[in-house]
C-alpha positions, 0 to 999 in steps of 0.5 A: 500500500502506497502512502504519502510520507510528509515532514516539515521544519524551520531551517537552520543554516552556517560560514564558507564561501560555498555551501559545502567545503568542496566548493559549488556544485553537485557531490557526495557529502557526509552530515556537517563540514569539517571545521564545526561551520553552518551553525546559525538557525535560518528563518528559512522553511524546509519541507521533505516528503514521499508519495511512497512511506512503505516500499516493498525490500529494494522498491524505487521511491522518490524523496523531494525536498522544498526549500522556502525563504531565509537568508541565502537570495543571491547566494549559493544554497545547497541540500544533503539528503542523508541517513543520519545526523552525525559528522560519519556514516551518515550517506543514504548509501549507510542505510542501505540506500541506492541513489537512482539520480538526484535532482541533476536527473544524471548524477546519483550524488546526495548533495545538490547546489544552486550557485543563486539561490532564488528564494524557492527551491524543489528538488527531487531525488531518485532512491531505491530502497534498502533490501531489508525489512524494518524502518528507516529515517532519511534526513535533509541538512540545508546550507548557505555559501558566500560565507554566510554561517547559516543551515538546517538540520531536518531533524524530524526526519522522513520515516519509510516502513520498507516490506511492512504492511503496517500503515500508521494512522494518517489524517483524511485530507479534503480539498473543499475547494476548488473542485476537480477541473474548475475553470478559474480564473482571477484571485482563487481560494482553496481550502481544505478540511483535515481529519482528525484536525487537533495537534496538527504541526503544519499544512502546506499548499503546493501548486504543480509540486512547488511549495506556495506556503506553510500554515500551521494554524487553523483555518487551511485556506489559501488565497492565490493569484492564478494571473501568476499561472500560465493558462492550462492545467495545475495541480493543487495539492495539499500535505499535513502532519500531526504532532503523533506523526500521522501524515496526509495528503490531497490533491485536485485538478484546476483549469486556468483561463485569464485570457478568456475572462480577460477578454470577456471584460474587454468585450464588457468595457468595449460594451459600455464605451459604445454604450455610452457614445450611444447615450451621449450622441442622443443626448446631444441630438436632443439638445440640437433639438430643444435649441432649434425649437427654441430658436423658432419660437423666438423668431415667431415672437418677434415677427 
């Protein structure tokens, strides 16, 4: 059985002039760097989750990490999936982990970096799960470059319950709104109704897989604006996680249409200027009318 494994965390990021002491780019890294740097907590959100938590012994899964927010825009930001946090031993390789690809779609590394970072990234990695029943944690350590001293430590970890067919409580998420293939257009709003919803840490809104925001508060709704969206199909999906480690997970189809509703307020602007011309002219017409009337009567009185 097939369930979604979702975690999330502040971030903690910390100081060298790339993310990683072997410079910018891709490669395989143990937790931490070598001389104690990345000590500094992030204001950043780190959000790491799978819609496979119980693969069978060796099963392909996929693990995607969503960073938001924090310190590092402009600067080099990277992500280390990891099997434990500790300065050893601590590669997916440890557990009994196989990197299919990480998010090069090329390479198997389980360190990825941007040299700019944006204020958003998604990355997914690729892994084959170890060949041995029993439960497993995967880790996600962020770090900053450019010499800021800051990173973050996963440190709920995402749980798999590899060859179990024990599936641990999960919380019924419901999307309200919008309905499956609405035609939308304008400012949306999407809400969501979670069951059980007492001692929930978080709720994300993800659109087409990007992390939009992270609510961990009561009411799960969201305003967005779909101008932003290029017309066409958009995933909406939403992922919990309650304080017992019950996790859940919705999603819903929603069609984009500004172009349309764009042009249908053209045609209502156009509608009211021509309207409005018309009103005016006739207005003018009678005025003419009235005053040539007028002009008549006087010439009558004076002769």
């Amino acid at each position: 059985m097939t369930l979604l494994a979702v975690l999330s965390g502040v971030v903690v990021l910390s100081p060298m002039l790339s993310a990683y002491n072997n410079g910018i780019g891709d490669s395989t890294e143990e937790y931490g760097c070598s001389t104690g740097c990345h000590t500094v907590q992030s204001s950043s959100v780190i959000t790491m989750w799978s819609p496979n938590a119980t693969p069978a012994e060796g099963e392909t899964v996929t693990v995607i990490v969503n960073v938001t927010g924090g310190e590092a825009s402009g600067a080099p930001l990277g992500v280390a999936i990891l099997s434990a946090l500790a300065t050893s031993g601590s590669l997916p390789s440890n557990a009994g982990w196989t990197i299919v690809s990480d998010p090069t779609g090329g390479s198997t590394n389980n360190y990825h970096e941007t040299p700019t970072y944006t204020g958003s990234v998604s990355w997914t990695w690729t892994l084959k799960a170890p060949n041995t029943a029993g439960d497993y944690t995967l880790y996600a350590r962020e770090v900053h470059g450019n010499g800021d001293t800051f990173s973050h430590d996963f440190t709920t970890g995402l749980v798999f319950l590899v060859g179990s067919d024990i599936i641990p409580d999960t919380i019924a998420v419901i999307i309200t709104s919008p309905i499956e293939n609405s035609q939308v257009s304008g400012s949306l709003t999407v809400a969501a109704s979670l069951i059980p919803s007492e001692g929930i840490l978080y709720a994300t809104l993800s659109i087409d897989g990007t992390l939009v925001d992270n609510k961990t508060t009561q009411p799960f709704s969201w305003t967005i604006d779909t101008q932003l969206l290029i017309d066409g199909t958009h995933v909406i999906s939403v992922a919990t996680r309650n304080a017992s480690g019950a996790v859940g997970y919705d999603e819903t189809t929603i069609v984009v249409n500004n172009s349309e509703a764009q042009q249908v307020m053209l045609n209502w602007v156009w509608t009211m200027v021509a309207g409005s011309v018309l009103m005016i002219a006739l207005v003018a017409a009678l005025i003419v009318i009235a005053l040539i009337a007028r002009s008549r009567k006087m010439d009558k009185k004076v002769n």
